[in-house]
C-alpha positions, -999 to +999 in steps of 0.1 A: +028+236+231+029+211+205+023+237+177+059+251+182+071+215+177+073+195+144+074+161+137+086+145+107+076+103+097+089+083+070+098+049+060+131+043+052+132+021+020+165+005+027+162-013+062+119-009+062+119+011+096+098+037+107+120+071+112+107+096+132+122+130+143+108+166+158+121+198+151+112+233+166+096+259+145+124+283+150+150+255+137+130+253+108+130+283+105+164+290+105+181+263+081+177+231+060+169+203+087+180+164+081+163+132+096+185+102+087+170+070+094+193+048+122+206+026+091+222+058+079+211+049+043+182+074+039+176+107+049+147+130+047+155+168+043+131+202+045+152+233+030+133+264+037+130+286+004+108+317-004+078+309+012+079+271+014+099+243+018+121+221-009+114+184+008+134+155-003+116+120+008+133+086+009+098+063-002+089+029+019+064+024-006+089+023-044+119+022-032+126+053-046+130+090-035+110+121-037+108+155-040+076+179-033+071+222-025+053+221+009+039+255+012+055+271+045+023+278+065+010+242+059+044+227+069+046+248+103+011+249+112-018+233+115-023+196+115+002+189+087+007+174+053+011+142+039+032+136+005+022+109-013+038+081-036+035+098-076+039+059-085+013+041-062-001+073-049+005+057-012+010+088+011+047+077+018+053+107+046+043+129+067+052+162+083+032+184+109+017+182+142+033+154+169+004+132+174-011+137+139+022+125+123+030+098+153-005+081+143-001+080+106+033+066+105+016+037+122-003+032+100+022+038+069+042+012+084+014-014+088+003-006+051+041-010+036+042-041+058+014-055+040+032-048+005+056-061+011+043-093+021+021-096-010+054-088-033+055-119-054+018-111-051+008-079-062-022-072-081-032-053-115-058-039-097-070-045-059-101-036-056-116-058-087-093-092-069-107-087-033-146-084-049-133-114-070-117-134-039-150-125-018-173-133-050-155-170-052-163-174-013-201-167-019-205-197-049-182-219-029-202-210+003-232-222-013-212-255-028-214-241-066-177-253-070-170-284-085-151-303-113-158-322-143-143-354-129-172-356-103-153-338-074-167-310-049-149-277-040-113-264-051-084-251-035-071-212-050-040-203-067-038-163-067-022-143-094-012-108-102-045-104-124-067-142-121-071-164-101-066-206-107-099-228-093-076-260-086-093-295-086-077-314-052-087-348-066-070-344-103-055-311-104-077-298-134-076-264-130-098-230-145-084-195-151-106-164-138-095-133-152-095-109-120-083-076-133-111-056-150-148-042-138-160-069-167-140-099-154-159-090-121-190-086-137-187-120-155-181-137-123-211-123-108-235-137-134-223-171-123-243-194-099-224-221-100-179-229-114-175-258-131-132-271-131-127-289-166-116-323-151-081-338-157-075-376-165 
């Protein structure tokens, strides 16, 4: 039953809401289909053409919109396809079977939430500042932070690509690079951090 049915997620990149519609085959079938988000300042279109569909995609993730060729048989049947992000390469919608498409806007919507809420904090790359971030933990885990002006431990300021070892007791502070395999790799070779003190 659900394979005659359609479903359609995005999220819409002026008001940050999940839109969700369904359509039936035969209406896609029969004509260029619209799913405007309840803002009325995006819409998502599918316009059936030779084989496979034109799709227009309002993007949660830039801000921006897109347009992809979905061949027809993967757009009507099946579990679906997801179009992704050219920018960030985020899968930014998706289009196929009900529960398939009802899942991963959930999860689209948690993942542009997060985004969003590390804006002013977006990194050059995330992988290297989480192993960075979790690298930090270990040496202060095992007390190897400390400053020059005889204090213990350190409080983190977090950057788009280091990261700031701040001294609570004078405010010295040391820059770690955090964008780069090496600026990993150079962390990792440390035991112990040592905060050039500030008088």
């Amino acid at each position: 039953m659900s394979e005659s049915i359609r479903a359609f997620g995005y999220i819409c990149p002026s008001c940050g809401k999940p839109v969700y519609g369904e359509r039936t085959h035969f209406a896609l079938c029969a004509a260029a289909i619209g799913l405007v988000c309840d803002c009325g300042r995006s819409e998502l279109t599918a316009e059936p053409m030779n084989g496979h569909y034109r799709v227009t995609v309002p993007c949660g993730v830039c801000g921006g919109e897109h347009r992809a060729e979905v061949p027809a048989g993967k757009l009507l049947q099946g579990p679906g396809v997801g179009l992704a992000c050219p920018d960030s390469r985020q899968l930014c919608c998706y289009i196929g079977d009900v529960y398939q498409v009802q899942r991963a806007l959930r999860e689209l919507e948690i993942a542009v939430q997060k985004k969003t809420e590390a804006e002013d904090c977006s990194f050059v790359d995330d992988v290297i500042m989480y192993e960075v971030l979790s690298e930090l933990k270990d040496i202060a885990a095992r007390n190897g932070i400390s400053c020059a002006c005889g204090a213990g431990g350190c409080s983190l300021e977090v950057h788009g690509s280091a990261v700031d070892l701040v001294c609570p007791a004078c405010g010295g502070r040391l820059r770690l690079p955090a964008a780069t395999d090496e600026d990993l790799d150079r962390l990792c070779c440390q035991y112990t951090l040592t905060i050039p003190g500030k008088k």
